[in-house]
DOKOL-46718 format. One record per residue: residue in three letters; x, y, z of N, C-alpha, C in turn. Coordinates in steps of 0.05 Angstrom, whole numbers, plus 5000, padded with zeros to 4 digits. Layout:
N
ALAXYZXYZXYZ
...
//
This chain:
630
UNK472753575539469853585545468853315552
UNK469053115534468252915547469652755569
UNK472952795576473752725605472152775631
UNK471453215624469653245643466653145649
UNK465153175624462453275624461852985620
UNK463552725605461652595601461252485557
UNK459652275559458852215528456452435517
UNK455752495533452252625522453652865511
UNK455253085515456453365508456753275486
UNK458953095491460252985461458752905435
UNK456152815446455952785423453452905409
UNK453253055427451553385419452653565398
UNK455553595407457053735395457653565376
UNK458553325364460153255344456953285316
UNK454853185331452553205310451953515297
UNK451853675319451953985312453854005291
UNK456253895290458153915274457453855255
UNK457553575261456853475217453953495212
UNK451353715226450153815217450454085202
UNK452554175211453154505206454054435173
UNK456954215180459154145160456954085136
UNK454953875141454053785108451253965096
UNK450754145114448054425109450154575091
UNK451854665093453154915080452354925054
UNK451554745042451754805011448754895010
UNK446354855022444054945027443555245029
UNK446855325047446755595052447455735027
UNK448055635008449455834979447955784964
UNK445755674958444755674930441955874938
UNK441555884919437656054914436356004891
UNK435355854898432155644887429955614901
UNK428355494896424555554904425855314929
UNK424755334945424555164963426655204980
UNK428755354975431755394997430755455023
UNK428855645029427955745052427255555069
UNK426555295065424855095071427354965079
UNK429054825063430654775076433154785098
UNK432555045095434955185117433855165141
UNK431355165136429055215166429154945178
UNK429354835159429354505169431554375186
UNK434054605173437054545191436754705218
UNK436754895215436655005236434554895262
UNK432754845244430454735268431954405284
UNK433454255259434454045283436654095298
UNK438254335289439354525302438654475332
UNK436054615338435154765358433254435375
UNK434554265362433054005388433853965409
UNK436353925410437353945441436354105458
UNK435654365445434954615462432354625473
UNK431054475454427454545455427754315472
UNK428554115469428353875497428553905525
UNK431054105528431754175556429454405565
UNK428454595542426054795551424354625554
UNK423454335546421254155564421554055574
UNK424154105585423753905612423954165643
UNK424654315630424054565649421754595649
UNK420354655634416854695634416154455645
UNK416654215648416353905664416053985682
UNK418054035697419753945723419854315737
UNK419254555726418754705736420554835754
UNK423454775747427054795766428654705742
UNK430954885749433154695737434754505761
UNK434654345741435754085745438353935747
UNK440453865765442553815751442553495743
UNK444253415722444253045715446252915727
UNK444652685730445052465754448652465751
UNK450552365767452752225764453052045749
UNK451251955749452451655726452151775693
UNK450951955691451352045667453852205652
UNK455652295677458452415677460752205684
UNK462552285667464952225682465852195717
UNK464952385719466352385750463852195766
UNK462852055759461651825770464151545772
UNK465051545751467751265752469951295770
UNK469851025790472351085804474250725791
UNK475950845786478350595783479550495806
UNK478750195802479149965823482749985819
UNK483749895848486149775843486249535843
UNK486649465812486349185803489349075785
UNK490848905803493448865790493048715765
UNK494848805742495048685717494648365712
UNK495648235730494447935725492447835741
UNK491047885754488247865763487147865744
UNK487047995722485648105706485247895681
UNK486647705687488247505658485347295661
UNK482947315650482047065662481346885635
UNK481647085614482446885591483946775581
UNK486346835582489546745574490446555601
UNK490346325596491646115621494346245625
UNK495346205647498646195644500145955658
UNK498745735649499945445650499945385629
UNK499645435610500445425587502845225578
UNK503944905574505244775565506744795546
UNK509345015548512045025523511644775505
UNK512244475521512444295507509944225484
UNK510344155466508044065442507843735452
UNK506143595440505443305434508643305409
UNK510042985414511142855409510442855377
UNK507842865369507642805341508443005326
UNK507543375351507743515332510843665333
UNK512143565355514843555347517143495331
UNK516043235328516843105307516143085276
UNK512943255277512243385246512943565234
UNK512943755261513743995251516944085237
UNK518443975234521544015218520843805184
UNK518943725182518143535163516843675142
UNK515343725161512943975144514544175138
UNK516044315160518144485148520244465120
UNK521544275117522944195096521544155069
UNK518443975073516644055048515844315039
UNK515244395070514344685051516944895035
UNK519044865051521344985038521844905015
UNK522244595005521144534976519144604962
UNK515944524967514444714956514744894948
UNK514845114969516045374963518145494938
UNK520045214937522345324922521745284892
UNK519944994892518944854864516645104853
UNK515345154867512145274858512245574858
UNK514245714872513946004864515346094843
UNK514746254827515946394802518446524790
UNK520346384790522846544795523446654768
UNK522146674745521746834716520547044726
UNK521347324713520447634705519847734684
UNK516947764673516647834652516848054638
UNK519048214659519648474655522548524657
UNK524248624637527548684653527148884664
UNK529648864698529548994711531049274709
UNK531549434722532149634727535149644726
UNK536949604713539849644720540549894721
UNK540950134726542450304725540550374745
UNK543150614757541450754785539651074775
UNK540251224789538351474792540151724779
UNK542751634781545151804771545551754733
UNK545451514740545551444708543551544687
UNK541051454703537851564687539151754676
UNK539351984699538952254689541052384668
UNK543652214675546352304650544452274631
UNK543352054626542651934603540052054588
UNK539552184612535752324595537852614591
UNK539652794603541352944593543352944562
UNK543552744556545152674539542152654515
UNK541852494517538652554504537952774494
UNK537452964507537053304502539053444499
UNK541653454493544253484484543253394458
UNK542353154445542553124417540953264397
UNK539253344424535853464406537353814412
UNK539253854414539954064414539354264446
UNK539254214463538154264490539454184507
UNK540254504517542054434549541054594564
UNK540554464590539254654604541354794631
UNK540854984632541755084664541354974691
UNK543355014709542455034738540555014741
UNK538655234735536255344751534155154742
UNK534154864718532554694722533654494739
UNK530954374757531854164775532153894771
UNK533853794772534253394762533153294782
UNK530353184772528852984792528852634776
UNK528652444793528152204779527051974796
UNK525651774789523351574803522751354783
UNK523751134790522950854781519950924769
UNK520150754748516050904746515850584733
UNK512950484744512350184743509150154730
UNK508950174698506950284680505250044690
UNK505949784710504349624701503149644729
UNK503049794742501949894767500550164769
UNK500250324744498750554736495750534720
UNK494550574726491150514719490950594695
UNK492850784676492150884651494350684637
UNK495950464643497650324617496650144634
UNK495549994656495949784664493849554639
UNK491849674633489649544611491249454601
UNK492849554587494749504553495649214557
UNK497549234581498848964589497648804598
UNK494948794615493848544619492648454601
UNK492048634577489248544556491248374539
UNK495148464528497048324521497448054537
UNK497548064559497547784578495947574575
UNK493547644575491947534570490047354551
UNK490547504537489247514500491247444477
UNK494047454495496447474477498047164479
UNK497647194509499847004515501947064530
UNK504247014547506047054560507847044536
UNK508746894521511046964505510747234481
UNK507747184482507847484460508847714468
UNK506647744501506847974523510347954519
UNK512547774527515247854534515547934516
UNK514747904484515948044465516148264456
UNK512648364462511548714472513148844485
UNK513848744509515048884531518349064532
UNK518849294517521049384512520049464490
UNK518049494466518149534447515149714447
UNK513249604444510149624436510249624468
UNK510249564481509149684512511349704540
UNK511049914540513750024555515049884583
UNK516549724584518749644607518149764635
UNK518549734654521449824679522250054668
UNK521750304671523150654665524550744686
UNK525650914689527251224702525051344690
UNK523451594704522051774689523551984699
UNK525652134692527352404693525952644686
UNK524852834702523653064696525353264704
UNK525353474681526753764687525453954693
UNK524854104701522454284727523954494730
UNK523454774728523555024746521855104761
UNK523255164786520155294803521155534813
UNK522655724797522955974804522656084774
UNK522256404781522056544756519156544747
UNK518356704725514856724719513256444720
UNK510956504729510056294735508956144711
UNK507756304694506856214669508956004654
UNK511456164654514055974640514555704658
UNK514055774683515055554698513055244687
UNK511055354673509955004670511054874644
UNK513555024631514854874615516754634632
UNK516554374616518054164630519354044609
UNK521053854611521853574604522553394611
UNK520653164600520152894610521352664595
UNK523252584610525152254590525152054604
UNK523951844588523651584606526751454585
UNK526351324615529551214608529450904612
UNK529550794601528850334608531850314630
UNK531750104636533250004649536349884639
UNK536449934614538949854601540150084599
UNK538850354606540350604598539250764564
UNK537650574557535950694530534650954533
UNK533851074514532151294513529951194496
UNK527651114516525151064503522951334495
UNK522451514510520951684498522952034512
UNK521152194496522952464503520352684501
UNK518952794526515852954520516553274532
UNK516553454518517053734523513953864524
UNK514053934553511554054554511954354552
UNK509054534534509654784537507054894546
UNK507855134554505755274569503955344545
UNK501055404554499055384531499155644518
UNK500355834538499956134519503256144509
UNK504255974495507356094491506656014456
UNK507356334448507056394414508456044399
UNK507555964378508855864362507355754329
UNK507655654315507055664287503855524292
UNK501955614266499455494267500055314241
UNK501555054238500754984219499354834207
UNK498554704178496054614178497254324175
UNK495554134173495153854160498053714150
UNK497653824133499853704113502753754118
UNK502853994137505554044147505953964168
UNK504353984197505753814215504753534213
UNK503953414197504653074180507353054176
UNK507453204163510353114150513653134173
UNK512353364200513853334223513053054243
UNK512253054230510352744254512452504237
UNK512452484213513152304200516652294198
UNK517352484197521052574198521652414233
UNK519652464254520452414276519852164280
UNK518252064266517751684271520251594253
UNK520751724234523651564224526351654239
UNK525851924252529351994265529551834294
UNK527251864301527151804330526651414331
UNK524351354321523751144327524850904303
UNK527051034286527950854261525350614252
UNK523150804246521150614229520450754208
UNK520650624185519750754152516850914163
UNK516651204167514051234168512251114143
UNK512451044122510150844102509650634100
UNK510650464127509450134128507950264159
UNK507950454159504750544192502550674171
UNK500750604186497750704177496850934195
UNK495751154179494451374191492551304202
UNK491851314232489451264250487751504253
UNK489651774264487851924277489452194278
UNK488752434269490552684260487852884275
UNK489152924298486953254323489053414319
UNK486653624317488053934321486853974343
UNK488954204359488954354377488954664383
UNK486954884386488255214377488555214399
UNK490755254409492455424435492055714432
UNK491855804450492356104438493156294421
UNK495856234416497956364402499056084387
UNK498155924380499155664367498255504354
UNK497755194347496155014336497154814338
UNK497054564357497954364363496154074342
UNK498453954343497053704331497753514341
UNK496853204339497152994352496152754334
UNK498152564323497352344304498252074312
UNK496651924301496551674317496851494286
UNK498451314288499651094268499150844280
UNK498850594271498350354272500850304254
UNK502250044276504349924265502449684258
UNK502449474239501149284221503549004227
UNK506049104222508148884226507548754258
UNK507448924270506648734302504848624312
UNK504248364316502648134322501448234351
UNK499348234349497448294384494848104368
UNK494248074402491647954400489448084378
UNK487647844379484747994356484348244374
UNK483748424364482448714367484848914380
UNK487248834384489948994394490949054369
UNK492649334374493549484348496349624371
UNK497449584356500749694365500550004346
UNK501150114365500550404353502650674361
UNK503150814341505351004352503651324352
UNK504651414369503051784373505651954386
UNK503852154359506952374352505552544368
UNK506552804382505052974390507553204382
UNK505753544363506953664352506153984361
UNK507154104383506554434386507754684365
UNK505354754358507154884334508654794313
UNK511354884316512954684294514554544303
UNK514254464328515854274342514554024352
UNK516153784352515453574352515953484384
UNK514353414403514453464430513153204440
UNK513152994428512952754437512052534419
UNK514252314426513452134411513651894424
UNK513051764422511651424432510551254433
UNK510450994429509550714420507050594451
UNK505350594441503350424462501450184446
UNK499950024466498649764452495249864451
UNK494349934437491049954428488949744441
UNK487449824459485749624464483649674466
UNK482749414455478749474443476449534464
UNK474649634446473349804465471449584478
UNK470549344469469449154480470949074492
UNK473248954494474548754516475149034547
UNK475249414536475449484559472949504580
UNK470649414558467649504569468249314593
UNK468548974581467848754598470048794616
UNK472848894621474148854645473149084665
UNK471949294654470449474669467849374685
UNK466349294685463749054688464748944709
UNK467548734695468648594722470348684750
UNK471248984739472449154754470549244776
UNK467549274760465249364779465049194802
UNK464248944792463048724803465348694832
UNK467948774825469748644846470048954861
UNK469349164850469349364866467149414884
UNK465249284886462449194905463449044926
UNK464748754917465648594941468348744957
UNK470448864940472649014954471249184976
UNK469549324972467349584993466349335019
UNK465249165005464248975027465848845039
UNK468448795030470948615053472748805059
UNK472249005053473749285062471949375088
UNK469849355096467749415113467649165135
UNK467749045123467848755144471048765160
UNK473048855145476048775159475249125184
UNK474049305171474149525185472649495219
UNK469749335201469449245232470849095259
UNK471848855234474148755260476448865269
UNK476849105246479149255268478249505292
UNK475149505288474549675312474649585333
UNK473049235325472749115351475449035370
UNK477548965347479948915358481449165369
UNK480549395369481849645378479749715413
UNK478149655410476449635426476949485454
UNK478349165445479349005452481449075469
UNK483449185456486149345462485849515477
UNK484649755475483149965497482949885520
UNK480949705520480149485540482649465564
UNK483049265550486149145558487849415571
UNK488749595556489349815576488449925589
UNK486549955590485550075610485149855634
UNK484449665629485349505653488349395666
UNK490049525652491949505660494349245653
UNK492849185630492948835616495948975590
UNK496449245584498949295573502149295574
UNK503649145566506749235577507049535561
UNK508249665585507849945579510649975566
UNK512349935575514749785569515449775533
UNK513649575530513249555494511949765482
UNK510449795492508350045482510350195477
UNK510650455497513450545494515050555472
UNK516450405473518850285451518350195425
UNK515050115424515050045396512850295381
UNK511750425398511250665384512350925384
UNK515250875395517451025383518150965362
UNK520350705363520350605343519250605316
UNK516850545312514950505298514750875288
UNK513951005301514551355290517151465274
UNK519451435283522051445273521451255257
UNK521050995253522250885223519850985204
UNK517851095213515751215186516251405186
UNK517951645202519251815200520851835177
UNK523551605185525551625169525551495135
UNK522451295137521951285106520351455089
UNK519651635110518651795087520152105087
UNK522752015098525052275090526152125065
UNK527151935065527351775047525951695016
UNK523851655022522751774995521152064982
UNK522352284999523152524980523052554958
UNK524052334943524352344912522252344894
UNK519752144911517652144903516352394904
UNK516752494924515052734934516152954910
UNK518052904908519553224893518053174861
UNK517252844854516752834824514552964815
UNK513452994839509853094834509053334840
UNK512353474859510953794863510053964834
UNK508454184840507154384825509054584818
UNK509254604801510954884792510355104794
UNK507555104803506155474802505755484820
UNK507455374850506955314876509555394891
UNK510255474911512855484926514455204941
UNK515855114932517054794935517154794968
UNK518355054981518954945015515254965023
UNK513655115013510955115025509854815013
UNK510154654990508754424980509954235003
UNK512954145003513554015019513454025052
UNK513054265061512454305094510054165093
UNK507754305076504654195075505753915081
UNK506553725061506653475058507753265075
UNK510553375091510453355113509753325130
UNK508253585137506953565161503753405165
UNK503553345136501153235135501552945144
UNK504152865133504652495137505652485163
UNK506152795173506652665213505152725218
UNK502652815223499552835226497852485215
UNK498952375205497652155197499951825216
UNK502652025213503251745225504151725258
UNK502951995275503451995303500951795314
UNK498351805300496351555308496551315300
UNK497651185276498451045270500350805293
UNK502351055292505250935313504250835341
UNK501250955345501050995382498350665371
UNK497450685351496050435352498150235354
UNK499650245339501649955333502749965358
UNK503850215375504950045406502849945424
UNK500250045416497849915437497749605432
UNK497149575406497149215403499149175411
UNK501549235401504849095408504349065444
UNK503649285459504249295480502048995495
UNK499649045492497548865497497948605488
UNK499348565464499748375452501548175468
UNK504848395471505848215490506148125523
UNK504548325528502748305564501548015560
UNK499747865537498547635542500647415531
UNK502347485513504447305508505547175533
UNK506947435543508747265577506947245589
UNK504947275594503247195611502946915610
UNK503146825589501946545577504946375569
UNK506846515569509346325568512646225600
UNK512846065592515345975609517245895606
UNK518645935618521745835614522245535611
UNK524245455593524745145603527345045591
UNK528544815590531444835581531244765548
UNK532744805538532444775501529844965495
UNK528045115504525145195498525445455477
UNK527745615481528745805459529245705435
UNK530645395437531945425404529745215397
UNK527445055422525144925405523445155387
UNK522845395406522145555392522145595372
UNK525245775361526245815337525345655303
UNK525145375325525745165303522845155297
UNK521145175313517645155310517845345297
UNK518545635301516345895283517645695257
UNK520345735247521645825229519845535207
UNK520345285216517645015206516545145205
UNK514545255215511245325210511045545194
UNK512445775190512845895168513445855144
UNK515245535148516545525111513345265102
UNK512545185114510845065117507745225106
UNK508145335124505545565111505345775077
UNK508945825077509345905048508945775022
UNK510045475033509145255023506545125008
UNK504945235035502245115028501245325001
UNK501645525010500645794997502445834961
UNK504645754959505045724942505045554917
UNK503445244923502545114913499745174897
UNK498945254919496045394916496545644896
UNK497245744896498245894875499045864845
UNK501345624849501545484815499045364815
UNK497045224824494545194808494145364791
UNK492745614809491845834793493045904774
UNK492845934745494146144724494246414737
UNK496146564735497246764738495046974715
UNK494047164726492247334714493647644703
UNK495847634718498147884708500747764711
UNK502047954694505447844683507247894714
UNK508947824721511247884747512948054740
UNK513548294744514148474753516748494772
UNK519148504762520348564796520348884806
UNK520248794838519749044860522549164865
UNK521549474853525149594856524849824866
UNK522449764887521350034911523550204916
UNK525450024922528150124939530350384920
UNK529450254892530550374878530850784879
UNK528050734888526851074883527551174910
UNK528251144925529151224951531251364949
UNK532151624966534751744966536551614975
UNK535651464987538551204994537650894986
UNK538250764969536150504967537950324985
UNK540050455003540050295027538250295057
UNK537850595058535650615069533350415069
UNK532550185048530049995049530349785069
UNK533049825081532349575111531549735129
UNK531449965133529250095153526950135148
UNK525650025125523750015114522249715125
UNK523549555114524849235131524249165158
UNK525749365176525649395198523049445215
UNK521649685201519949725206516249615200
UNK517449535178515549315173515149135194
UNK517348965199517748675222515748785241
UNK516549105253515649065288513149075279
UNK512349225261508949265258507548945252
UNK508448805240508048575230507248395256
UNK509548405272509548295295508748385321
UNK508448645315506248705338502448665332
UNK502148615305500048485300499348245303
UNK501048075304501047845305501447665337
UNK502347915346502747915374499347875394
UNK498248155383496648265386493848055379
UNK493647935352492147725345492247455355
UNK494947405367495147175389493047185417
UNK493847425427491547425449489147475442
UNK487847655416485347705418483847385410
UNK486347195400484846885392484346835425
UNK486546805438485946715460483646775481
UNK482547125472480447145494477747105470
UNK478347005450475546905439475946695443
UNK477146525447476646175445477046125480
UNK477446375499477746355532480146105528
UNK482346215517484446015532484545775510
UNK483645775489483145625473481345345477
UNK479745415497478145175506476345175504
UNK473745325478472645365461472645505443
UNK469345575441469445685411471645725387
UNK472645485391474545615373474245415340
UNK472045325334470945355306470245625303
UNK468845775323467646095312470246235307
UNK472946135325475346325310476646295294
UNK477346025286476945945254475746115235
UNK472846125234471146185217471046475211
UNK472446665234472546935231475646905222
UNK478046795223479846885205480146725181
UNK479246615162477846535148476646765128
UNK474746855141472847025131475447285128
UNK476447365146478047585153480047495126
UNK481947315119483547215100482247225070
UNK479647115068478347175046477647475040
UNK476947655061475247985054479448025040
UNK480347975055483748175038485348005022
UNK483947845018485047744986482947734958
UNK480247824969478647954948479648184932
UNK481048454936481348614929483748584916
UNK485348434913488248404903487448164878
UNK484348024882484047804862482847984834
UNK483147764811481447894783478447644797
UNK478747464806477647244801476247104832
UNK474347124834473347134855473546834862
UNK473446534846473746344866476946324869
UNK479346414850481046404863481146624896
UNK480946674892480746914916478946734943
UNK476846644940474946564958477746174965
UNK478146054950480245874950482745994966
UNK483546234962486646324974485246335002
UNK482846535008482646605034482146405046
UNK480046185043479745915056482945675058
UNK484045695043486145565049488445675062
UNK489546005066490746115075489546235106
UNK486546215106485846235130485646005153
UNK484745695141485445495157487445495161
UNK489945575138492645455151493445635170
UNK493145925165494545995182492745995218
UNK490645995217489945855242491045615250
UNK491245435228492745145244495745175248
UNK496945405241499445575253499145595288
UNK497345855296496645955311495545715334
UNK494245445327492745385346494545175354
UNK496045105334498344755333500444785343
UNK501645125339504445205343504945375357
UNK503445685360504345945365502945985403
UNK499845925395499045875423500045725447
UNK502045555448503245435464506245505462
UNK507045715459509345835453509346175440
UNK508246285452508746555433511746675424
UNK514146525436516146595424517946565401
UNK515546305386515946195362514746455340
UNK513546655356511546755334514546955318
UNK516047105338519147285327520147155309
UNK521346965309521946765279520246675254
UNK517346695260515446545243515346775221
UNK514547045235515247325229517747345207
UNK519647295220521947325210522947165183
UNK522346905180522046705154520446835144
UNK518446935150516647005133517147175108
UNK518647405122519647605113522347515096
UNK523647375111526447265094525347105068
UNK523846955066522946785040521847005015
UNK520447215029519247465006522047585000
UNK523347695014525947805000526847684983
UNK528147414998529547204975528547214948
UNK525847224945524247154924525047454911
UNK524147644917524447914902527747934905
UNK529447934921532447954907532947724877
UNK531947584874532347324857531647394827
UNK528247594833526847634807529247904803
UNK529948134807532048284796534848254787
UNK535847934811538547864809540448174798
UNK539448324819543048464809544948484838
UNK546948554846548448564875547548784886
UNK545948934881545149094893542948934915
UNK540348844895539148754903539548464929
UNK541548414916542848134939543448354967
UNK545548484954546348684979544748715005
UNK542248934997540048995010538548755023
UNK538248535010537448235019539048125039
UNK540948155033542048075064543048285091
UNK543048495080542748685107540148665121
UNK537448615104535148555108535648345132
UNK535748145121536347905137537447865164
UNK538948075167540448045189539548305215
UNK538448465196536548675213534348485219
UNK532648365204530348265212531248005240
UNK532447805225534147625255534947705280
UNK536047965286536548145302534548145315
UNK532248375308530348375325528248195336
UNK528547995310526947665314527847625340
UNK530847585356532347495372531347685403
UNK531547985391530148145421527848115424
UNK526048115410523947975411523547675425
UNK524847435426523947175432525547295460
UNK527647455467528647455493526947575508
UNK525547755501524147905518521947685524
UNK520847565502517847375511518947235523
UNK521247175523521646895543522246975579
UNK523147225581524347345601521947265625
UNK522647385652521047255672518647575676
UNK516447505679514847655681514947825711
UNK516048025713515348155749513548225755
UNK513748135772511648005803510248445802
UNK507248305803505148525810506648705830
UNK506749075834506449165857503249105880
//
């Protein structure tokens, strides 16, 4: 409709729409005044209509609207793709100034020190050793002791689970971090507040549906332990109502069989009943006294008992209701600024999509890239999210049909990532139309390249990680064992992979949109400073507890990385494939280091050499000779 008719249809109709869409609820209720309001919809309903009936009663004819109000008024110029260039020079000077040739391998080597001195190579968490096979022997063997074997027909699912990245344990451990100390927190951690898990669930999703929401849940640590063991039962399934004093005394048998602690050096906290239907559930909560936590933290164990069975037991850290008020407060406070630098980055990515549009439609795209990197770019979000399956399978519904949950889910994330893929080849494509536009050939200019991104990257990690050991650390380090949960955790260099092009087709893409704000970099370019800057500060608000560290990261990570862009990248866009590339190789390094197991090395250097790879087709293609306009 609007190819033919034009903007005005369009947006008749889209308002009709989300007039209709947000009236509905008007239409279902009945209260004094409903009539009034409905009349009120319908009547702005009927504006478009009553406008065109006055302008007929006007004008006394119908009328048809002008051309310029339609589409078929635009005719497209033949206008060749570099005509069009009048902000991106393409004399552009490969060579740098002498000084900054000679700085740049300097700066490089400090920042690679920096980098190596100032980032964190302690984990205040052990990692994950055993794989996805092991978990599950092990949460099986587990339920073998408790007398429980199950059949076939339950399904063995399993998923890394990272408590300190879940909104309901994450409190425990920062309020321990915090209030505690780092050496207390490492001491918590495995004991009083739960590790790095396997969470192994046993699931049926065939047979009555009612039975089907029986489960079992075993988290498993990373040494192969059995930390907790939770048997869920369906709410109508018969079992004993007993009172007080008797399932106490099952609460208490299971803190000594299970968790080898004298139940009489814990203190009674908190004893709920539950009437299930056909049952009486209880749930008791003990304070361990022997374990040191901060003022107002209580190390606390909770039995949970259906009937006469004891169906979960496990150790968590108690935290006060004042210290959760005030991180709530501050949670507010930064959830105001997150909305407002979440709104601000949104704007600049309209304008910068806008930008891009632009650009294609004038013919300013290598179609070429486009192409190729939003294929690309589709297949590898394709293939990672065949890949993590596992996740998907931990969370299906049991009172649901598994091929109907997962088609849904599917088809929902290729519905989300076919626009995605076609944005990232528009920048990629636009991106590198002003790159060659703006670069040239020359002898040594490839491996000056190389040597510039790869400086200016260790340089920039550098800067950023200094800036960092200032700051105290506001949460414990964690290592990342994403890969872990994957049906293949070799599969994570396509993960890798696909990261790079997106990475670098943004960066591609943000090279030229600097260039046609600063026209060639031969102004404004304090105002482009000052917008990535601002842009660096809005997305490191939401990841901060602490607003002047955060307002400090974005100002110092936003100058530098403009004085990247303006010192190094702009007079060479083929430095940017390597700059990319370090970038990425120094974050691995760092996360293979915090897990140190050969797995992790493994995946680190297939990484490496996938990412160099394409670093390499990448600087060949920017360097290649641009062909001559038809």
């Amino acid at each position: 409709i609007f190819l033919r008719y034009g903007l005005l249809p369009t947006i008749l109709l889209h308002s009709l729409f989300d007039l209709v869409l947000f009236s509905i609820p008007l239409f279902l209720i009945d209260a004094p005044g409903a009539m009034v309001q409905q009349g009120l919809v319908v009547a702005a309903a009927f504006v478009p209509v009553a406008i065109v009936v006055l302008r007929r009663l006007q004008h006394r004819q119908w009328r048809e609207l002008p051309a310029m109000l339609q589409n078929g008024a635009w005719h497209g110029g033949a206008v060749t793709p570099h005509e069009e260039v009048a902000t991106t020079p393409t004399s552009l000077p490969v060579a740098r100034s002498r000084w900054g040739q000679r700085a740049l391998p300097a700066l490089g080597v400090l920042g690679l020190a920096a980098w190596v001195g100032c980032t964190p190579w302690r984990v205040d968490a052990p990692p994950l050793a055993i794989d996805r096979a092991d978990a599950v022997a092990a949460a099986e063997a587990a339920l073998r002791l408790r007398g429980v074997t199950l059949g076939p027909d339950w399904r063995r699912m399993a998923q890394p689970r990272n408590v300190l990245g879940e909104s309901a344990t994450r409190g425990a451990h920062v309020f321990a971090w915090r209030e505690a100390g780092p050496a207390t927190y490492r001491a918590l951690v495995g004991n009083t507040l739960a590790p790095p898990l396997w969470e192994v669930r046993f699931a049926r999703f065939d047979g009555d549906v009612a039975e089907r929401a029986e489960e079992w849940r075993v988290s498993v640590t990373g040494a192969g332990a059995i930390r907790q063991v939770v048997h869920r039962l369906p709410e109508a399934r018969a079992g004993a109502a007993l009172e007080r004093v008797a399932a106490l005394t099952l609460a208490q048998r299971a803190v000594r069989e299970i968790l080898d602690t004298e139940p009489a050096l814990l203190l009674l906290r908190a004893a709920d009943a539950t009437q299930q239907p056909a049952r009486r559930d209880w749930s008791f909560t003990f304070a361990d006294p022997r374990v040191e936590v901060a003022a107002g933290g209580e190390a606390r164990v909770q039995v949970s008992v259906a009937g006469d069975e004891v169906v979960g037991v496990g150790r968590y850290l108690f935290v006060p209701e004042a210290w959760q008020r005030r991180e709530a407060e501050t949670q507010g406070r930064h959830e105001v600024l997150g909305i407002g630098a979440g709104l601000l980055v949104a704007m600049a990515t309209l304008g910068a999509l806008v930008f891009a549009v632009i650009g294609w439609n004038r013919g300013q795209c290598d179609r070429r890239v486009l192409i190729v990197v939003t294929v690309a770019t589709l297949l590898g979000s394709i293939g990672n999210g065949l890949l993590d399956l596992p996740q998907l399978f931990m969370g299906l519904s049991t009172a649901e049909p598994v091929g109907t949950q997962v088609a849904l889910s599917l088809l929902g994330g290729l519905a989300g990532r076919v626009p995605l893929a076609l944005l990232i080849g528009l920048l990629a494509g636009v991106g590198t139309y002003y790159a060659r536009a703006a670069t040239f050939d020359s002898p040594g200019a490839v491996t000056r390249a190389w040597l510039s991104g790869a400086c200016a990257a260790l340089a920039l990690r550098g800067i950023m990680a200094a800036f960092d050991r200032i700051a105290a650390p506001t949460t414990p380090l964690w290592p990342e064992q994403a890969a872990w949960g994957l049906a293949w955790p070799g599969g994570a260099v396509l993960g890798t992979a696909t990261a790079y092009v997106v990475a670098l087709a943004i960066g591609l893409f943000a090279l030229a949109l600097l260039a046609h704000v600063t026209a060639g970099w031969t102004r404004r370019r304090s105002l482009a400073a000052l917008g990535v800057v601002v842009l660096a500060t809005a997305s490191a608000l939401p990841s901060s507890r602490e607003l002047a560290p955060a307002l400090v990261a974005g100002l110092v990570g936003g100058l530098a990385l403009f004085a990247v862009a303006a010192l190094v990248l702009r007079h060479d866009a083929r430095a940017l494939p390597p700059f990319v590339a370090t970038t990425m190789v120094l974050a691995g390094a760092h996360g293979a280091a915090l897990i140190a197991l050969p797995l992790a090395w493994g995946l680190f250097a297939a990484s490496v050499v996938v990412v160099v790879a394409l670093a390499w087709v990448a600087t060949r293609y920017l360097g290649a000779a641009v062909p001559a306009p038809p």
